[in-house]
FIPARO-923357 format. One record per residue (C-alpha): x, z, y. Coordinates in steps of 0.25 Angstrom, whole numbers, always signed. Example, Ala and Ser with C-alpha at 12.3 -4.5 7.8 and 13.67 -1.06 7.14 Angstrom:
// FIPARO-923357
<<+49, +31, -18>>,
<<+55, +29, -4>>,
END
This chain:
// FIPARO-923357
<<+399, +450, +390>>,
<<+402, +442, +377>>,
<<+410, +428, +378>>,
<<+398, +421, +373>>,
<<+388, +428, +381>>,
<<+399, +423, +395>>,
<<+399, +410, +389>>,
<<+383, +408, +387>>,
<<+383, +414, +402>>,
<<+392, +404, +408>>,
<<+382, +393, +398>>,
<<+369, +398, +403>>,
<<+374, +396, +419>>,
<<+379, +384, +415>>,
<<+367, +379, +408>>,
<<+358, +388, +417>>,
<<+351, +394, +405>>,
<<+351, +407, +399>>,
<<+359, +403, +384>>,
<<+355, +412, +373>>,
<<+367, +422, +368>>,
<<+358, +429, +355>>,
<<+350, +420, +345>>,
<<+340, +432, +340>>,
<<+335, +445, +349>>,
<<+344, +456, +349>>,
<<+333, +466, +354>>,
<<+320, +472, +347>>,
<<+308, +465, +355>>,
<<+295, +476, +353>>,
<<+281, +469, +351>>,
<<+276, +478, +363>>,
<<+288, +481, +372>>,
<<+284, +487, +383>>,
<<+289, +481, +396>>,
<<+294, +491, +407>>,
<<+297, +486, +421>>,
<<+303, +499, +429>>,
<<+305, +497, +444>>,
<<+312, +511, +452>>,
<<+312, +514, +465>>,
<<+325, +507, +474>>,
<<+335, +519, +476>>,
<<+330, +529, +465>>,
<<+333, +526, +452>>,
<<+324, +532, +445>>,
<<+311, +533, +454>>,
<<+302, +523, +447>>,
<<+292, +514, +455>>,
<<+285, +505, +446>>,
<<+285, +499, +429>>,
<<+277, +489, +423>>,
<<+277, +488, +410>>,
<<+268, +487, +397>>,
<<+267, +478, +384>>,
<<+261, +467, +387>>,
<<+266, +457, +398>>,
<<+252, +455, +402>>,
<<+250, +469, +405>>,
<<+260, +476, +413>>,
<<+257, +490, +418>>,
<<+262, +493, +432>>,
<<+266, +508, +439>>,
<<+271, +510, +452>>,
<<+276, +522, +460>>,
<<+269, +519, +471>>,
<<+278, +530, +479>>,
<<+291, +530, +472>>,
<<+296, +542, +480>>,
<<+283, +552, +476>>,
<<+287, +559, +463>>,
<<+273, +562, +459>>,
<<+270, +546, +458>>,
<<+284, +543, +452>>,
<<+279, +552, +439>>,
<<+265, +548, +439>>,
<<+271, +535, +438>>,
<<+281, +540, +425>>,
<<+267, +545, +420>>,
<<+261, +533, +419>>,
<<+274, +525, +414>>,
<<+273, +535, +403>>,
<<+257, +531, +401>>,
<<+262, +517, +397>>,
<<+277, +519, +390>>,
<<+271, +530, +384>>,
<<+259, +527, +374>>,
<<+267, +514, +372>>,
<<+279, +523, +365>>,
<<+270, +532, +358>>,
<<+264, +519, +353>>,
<<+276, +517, +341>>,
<<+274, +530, +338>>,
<<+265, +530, +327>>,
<<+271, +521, +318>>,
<<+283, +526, +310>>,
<<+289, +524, +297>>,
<<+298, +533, +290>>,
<<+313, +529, +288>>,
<<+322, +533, +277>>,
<<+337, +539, +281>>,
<<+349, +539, +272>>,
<<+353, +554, +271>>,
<<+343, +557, +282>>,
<<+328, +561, +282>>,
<<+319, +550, +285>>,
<<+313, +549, +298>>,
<<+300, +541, +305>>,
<<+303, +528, +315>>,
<<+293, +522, +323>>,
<<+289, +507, +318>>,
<<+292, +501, +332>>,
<<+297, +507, +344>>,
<<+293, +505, +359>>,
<<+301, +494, +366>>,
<<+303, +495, +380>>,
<<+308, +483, +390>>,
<<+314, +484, +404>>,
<<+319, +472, +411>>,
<<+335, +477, +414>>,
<<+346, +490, +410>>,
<<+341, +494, +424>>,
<<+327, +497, +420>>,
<<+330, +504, +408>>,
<<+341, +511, +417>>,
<<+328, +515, +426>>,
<<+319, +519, +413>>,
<<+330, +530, +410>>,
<<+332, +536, +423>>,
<<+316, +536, +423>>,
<<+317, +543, +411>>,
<<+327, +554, +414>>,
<<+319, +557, +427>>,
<<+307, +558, +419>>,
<<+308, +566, +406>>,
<<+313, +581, +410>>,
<<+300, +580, +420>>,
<<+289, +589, +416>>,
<<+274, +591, +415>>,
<<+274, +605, +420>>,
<<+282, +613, +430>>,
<<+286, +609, +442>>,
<<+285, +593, +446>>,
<<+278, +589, +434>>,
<<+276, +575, +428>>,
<<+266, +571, +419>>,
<<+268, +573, +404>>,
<<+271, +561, +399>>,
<<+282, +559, +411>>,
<<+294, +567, +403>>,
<<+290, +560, +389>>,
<<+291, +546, +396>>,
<<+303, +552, +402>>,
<<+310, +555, +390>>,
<<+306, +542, +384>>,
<<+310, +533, +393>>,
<<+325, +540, +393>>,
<<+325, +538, +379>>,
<<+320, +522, +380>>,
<<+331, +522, +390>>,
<<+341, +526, +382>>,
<<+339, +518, +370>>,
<<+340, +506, +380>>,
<<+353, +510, +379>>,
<<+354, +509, +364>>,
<<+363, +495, +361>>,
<<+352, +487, +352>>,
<<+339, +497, +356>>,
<<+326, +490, +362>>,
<<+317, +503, +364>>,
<<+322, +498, +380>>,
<<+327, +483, +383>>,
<<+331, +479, +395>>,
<<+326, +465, +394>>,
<<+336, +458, +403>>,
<<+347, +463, +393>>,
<<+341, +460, +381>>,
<<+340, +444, +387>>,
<<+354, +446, +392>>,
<<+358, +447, +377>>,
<<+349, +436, +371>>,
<<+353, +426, +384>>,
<<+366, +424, +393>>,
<<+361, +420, +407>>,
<<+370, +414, +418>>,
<<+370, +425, +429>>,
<<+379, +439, +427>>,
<<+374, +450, +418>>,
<<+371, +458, +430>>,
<<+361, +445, +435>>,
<<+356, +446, +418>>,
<<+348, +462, +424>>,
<<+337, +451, +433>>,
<<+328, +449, +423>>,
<<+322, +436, +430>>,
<<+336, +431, +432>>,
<<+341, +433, +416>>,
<<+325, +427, +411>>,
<<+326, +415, +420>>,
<<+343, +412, +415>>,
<<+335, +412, +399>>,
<<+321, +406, +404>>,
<<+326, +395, +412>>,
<<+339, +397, +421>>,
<<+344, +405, +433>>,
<<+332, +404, +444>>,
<<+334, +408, +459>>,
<<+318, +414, +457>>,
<<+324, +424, +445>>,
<<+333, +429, +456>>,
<<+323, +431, +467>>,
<<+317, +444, +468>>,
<<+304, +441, +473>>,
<<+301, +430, +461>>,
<<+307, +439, +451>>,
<<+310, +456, +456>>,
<<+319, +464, +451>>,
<<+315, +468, +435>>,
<<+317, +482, +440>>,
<<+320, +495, +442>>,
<<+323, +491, +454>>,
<<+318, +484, +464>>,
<<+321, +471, +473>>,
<<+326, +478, +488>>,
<<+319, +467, +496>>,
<<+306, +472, +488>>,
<<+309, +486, +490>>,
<<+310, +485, +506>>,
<<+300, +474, +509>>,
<<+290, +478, +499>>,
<<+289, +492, +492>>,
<<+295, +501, +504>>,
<<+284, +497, +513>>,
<<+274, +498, +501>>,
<<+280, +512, +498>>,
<<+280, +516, +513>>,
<<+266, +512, +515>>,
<<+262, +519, +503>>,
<<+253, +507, +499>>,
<<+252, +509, +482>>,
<<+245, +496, +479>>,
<<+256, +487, +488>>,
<<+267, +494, +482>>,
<<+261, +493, +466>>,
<<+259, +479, +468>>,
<<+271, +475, +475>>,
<<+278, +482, +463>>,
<<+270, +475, +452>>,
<<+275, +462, +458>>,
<<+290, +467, +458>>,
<<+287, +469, +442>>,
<<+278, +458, +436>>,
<<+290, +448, +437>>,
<<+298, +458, +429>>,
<<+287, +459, +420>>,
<<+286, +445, +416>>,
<<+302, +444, +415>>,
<<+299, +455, +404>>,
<<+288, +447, +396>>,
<<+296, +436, +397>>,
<<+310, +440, +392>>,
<<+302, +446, +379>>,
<<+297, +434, +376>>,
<<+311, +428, +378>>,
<<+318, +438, +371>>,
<<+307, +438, +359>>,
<<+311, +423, +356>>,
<<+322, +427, +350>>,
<<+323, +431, +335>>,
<<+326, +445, +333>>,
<<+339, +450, +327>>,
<<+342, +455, +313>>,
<<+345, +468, +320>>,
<<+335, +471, +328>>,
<<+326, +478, +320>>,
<<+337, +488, +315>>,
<<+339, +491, +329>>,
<<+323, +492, +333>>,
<<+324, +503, +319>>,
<<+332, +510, +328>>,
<<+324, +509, +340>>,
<<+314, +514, +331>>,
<<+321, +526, +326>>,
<<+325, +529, +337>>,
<<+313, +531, +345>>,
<<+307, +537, +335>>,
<<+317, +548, +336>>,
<<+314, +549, +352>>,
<<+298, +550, +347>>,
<<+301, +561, +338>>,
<<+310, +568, +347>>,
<<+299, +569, +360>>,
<<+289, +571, +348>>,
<<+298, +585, +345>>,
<<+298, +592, +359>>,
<<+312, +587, +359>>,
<<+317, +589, +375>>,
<<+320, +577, +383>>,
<<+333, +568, +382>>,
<<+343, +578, +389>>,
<<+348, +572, +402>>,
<<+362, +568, +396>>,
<<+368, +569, +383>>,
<<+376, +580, +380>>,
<<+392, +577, +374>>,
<<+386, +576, +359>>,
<<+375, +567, +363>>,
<<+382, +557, +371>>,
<<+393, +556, +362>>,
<<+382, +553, +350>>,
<<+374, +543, +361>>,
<<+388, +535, +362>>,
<<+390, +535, +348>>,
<<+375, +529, +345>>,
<<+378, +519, +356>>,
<<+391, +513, +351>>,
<<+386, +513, +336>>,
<<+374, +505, +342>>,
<<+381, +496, +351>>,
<<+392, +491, +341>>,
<<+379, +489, +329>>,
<<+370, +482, +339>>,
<<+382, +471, +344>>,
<<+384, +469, +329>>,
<<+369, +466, +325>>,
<<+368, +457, +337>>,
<<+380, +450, +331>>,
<<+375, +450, +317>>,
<<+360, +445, +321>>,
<<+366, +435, +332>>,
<<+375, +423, +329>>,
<<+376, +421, +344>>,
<<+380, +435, +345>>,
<<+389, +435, +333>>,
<<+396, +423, +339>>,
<<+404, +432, +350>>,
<<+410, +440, +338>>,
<<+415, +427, +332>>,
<<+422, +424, +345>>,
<<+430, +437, +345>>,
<<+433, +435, +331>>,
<<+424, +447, +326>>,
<<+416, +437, +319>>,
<<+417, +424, +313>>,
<<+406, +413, +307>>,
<<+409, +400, +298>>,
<<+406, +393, +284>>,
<<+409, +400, +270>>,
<<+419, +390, +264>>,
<<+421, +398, +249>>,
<<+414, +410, +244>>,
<<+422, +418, +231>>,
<<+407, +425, +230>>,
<<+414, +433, +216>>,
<<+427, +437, +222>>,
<<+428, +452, +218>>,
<<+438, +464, +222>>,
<<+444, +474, +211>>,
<<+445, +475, +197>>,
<<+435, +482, +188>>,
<<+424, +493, +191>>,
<<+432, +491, +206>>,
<<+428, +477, +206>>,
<<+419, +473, +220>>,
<<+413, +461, +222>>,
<<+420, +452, +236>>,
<<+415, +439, +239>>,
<<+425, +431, +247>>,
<<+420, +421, +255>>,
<<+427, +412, +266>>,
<<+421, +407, +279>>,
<<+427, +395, +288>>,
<<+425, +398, +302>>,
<<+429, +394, +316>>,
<<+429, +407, +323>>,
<<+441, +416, +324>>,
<<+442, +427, +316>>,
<<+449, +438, +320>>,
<<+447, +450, +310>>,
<<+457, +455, +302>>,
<<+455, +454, +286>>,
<<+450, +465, +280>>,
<<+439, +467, +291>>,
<<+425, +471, +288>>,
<<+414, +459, +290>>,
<<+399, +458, +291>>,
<<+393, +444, +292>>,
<<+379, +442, +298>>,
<<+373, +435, +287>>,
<<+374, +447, +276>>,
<<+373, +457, +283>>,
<<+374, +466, +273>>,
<<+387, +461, +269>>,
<<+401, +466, +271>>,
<<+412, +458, +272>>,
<<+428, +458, +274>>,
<<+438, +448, +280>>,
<<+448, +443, +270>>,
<<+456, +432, +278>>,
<<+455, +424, +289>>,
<<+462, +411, +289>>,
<<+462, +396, +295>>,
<<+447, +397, +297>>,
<<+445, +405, +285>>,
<<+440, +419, +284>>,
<<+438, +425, +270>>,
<<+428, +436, +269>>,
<<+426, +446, +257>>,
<<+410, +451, +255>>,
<<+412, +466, +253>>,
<<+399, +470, +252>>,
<<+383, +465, +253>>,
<<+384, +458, +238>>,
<<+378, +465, +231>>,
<<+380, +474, +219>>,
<<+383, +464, +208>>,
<<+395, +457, +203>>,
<<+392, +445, +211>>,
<<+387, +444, +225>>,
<<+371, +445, +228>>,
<<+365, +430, +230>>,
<<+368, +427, +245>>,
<<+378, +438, +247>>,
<<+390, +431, +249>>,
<<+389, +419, +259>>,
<<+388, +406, +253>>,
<<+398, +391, +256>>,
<<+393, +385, +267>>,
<<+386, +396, +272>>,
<<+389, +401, +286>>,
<<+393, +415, +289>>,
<<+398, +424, +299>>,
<<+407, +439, +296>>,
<<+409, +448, +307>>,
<<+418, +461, +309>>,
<<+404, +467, +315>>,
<<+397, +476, +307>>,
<<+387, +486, +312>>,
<<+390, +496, +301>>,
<<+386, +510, +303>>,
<<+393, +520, +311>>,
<<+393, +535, +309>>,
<<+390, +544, +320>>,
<<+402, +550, +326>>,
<<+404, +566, +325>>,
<<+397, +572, +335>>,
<<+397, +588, +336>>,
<<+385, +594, +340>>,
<<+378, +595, +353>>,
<<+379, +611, +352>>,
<<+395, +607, +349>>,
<<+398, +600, +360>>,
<<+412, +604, +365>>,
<<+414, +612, +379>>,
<<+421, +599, +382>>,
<<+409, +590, +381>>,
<<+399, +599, +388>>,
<<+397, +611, +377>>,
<<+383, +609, +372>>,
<<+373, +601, +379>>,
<<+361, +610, +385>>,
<<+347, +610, +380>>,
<<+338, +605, +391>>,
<<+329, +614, +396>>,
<<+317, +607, +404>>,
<<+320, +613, +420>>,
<<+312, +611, +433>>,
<<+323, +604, +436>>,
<<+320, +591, +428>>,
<<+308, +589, +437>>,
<<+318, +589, +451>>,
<<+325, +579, +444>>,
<<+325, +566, +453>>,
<<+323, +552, +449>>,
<<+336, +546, +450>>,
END
């Protein structure tokens, strides 16, 4: 936890308000997200019992397990689940649009993408369980599912996984994205209870936010007291209708929670970066499409050496550009860096927009240009800059002194012999230069999954559909 997000805690219990820690939306919000409310089975992970979800908020779809513990319902259940994500997938499928790779062959991305909200980590947690117990399964042989049961399978393990993704939103945990955007008064722990974390932003900490009988759990699991006093009996007495309606009141709460947390988190502006992020979104689902589209076998159940390695690599490179985008879009976010001395804001007091380096053909144009700030500065001339207001432009501290920090302009000027109109920051203008850039990083070398050293697990195996994978319990 950041100093200014501690500080805007200890203000939001002192106030008794949620206070805001973002000033635009960090996360892409779909026109037609689809709401999915999982709720599993007390004591098995990944035995499911009911989801509402849909699109609309004034048309939720409800499916229960009326007996948890009979397999043949648990996969007629998956079956209809994969009736309503399904077609909803395949709906951004038909619209692509073909894009243009530097020393690459083009390839076709999707023009929107599926977005799919859950109200906590915990639920995504459940959607990936629900997918690994899911997509080895099979149409024929012995134990067979419905057919559309492994494909749902397979693309629930990959919404899963992108979850995972720092800056993705193919699958948002609601309650994290409000964490980002608000600081409540309660622990980060207390942040996971959807009503609680809505009513600290709506209008403060309520004893009815609390209180499971107002507001149940938002899932997977469910409330204990609810469990013993309501759905055991239910189950035991095998009554369907008791135990489906019993179960939509453990979810319509939720569901509102959900409508109501878009609409808050749609007030706010979207970031600068967000769109480059929902291209990747894009692109990458469109490679998951193309992938099932082959024939291609499902996600192997863990990576082999090569794979992980790559994974990490993808997950760091991602991490590192999605903190310096929110930086860059977010003053509020921005201003954490200026606290460590990463970062630092003022007033340009003397520009030299002319001042060149060299002598001749050698000769490069440098525009000097001095900025009075309060904050401390603790970067070592020499250091590579980016500023938020050009962000096309590269910059290098020259000297910091009393207040005073020199900056040289080194490139984002233009191509003539004096700087483009605008480029170089004007007196009286306010700017910010940071040590944060989000340039690109190369790949690291890998070998070859069919290289992969005694060491590390020698080559991964093929997988090879078995009857085993139908044993294969829900845990």
């Amino acid at each position: 936890m950041s100093l200014l997000t501690s500080l805007a805690r200890l203000r939001a219990l002192e106030e008794g308000i949620a206070q805001p820690i973002a000033t635009v939306r960090h996360c892409h919000l779909a026109e037609r997200p689809m709401v999915l409310i999982p709720l599993r089975m007390s004591g098995e992970a990944a035995a499911p019992l009911a989801a509402l979800l849909g699109t609309r908020r004034d048309d939720p779809r409800l499916l229960v397990v009326t007996q948890p513990r009979n397999r043949d319902l648990r996969f007629a259940w998956a079956a209809d689940l994969a009736a309503e994500l399904l077609p909803y997938i395949g709906s951004f499928l038909a619209g692509t649009e073909t894009v243009e790779r530097k020393n690459s062959d083009p390839y076709e991305r999707v023009l929107d993408a599926p977005q799919i909200l859950v109200p906590n980590q915990a639920g995504i947690a459940f959607i990936r369980l629900l997918g690994r117990s899911t997509r080895f399964r099979r149409a024929h042989g012995p134990y067979p599912v419905p057919p559309t049961v492994p494909l749902l399978g397979r693309w629930l393990t990959y919404f899963g996984e992108r979850a995972t993704h720092p800056g993705s939103s193919l699958m948002t945990a609601v309650t994290e994205e409000l964490g980002r955007h608000w600081a409540s008064g309660q622990s980060g722990l207390e942040d996971a209870n959807l009503a609680a974390l809505t009513a600290w932003i709506t209008t403060g900490p309520s004893d009815d936010a609390e209180d499971p009988l107002v507001w149940p759990p938002a899932g997977p699991a469910t409330d204990p007291g609810f469990d013993a006093e309501v759905l055991a009996p239910a189950i035991e007495a095998g009554a369907a209708e008791r135990i489906t309606e019993a179960l939509r009141g453990q979810l319509e709460p939720t569901w509102r929670l959900m409508w109501q947390a878009v609409d808050l988190l749609r007030e706010l502006p979207e970031g600068a970066s967000v769109e480059q992020r929902w291209e990747q979104d894009r692109g990458s689902f469109s490679a998951m499409a193309q992938h099932i589209a082959e024939g291609a076998p499902p996600q192997a159940r863990r990576d082999g050496a090569v794979a992980a390695a790559s994974r990490l690599a993808r997950m760091e490179r991602a991490q590192a550009a999605y903190e310096v985008q929110r930086a860059y879009d977010d003053p509020l976010v921005m201003a954490e860096y200026r606290l460590t001395g990463e970062a630092f804001a003022g007033e340009v007091v003397e520009t030299e927009p002319e001042h060149s380096e060299g002598e001749g053909r050698s000769r490069k144009l440098r525009p000097l240009v001095v900025v009075k700030t309060d904050d401390p500065v603790r970067l070592a001339p020499g250091t590579a800059l980016g500023t938020p207001q050009r962000r096309a432009q590269g910059a290098q501290l020259v000297e910091a002194r009393d207040g005073l920090v020199t900056v040289k302009i080194t490139k984002g000027m233009g191509r003539g012999k004096t700087p483009a109109p605008g480029s170089v920051p004007e007196v009286g203008e306010r700017v910010c230069y940071t040590s944060l850039t989000d340039d690109f990083q190369g790949s690291p070398a890998l070998p070859e999954a069919e290289a992969t050293p005694w060491t590390h697990g020698g080559p991964p195996r093929e997988y090879a559909p078995s009857d085993e994978d139908a044993l294969e319990e829900w845990s």
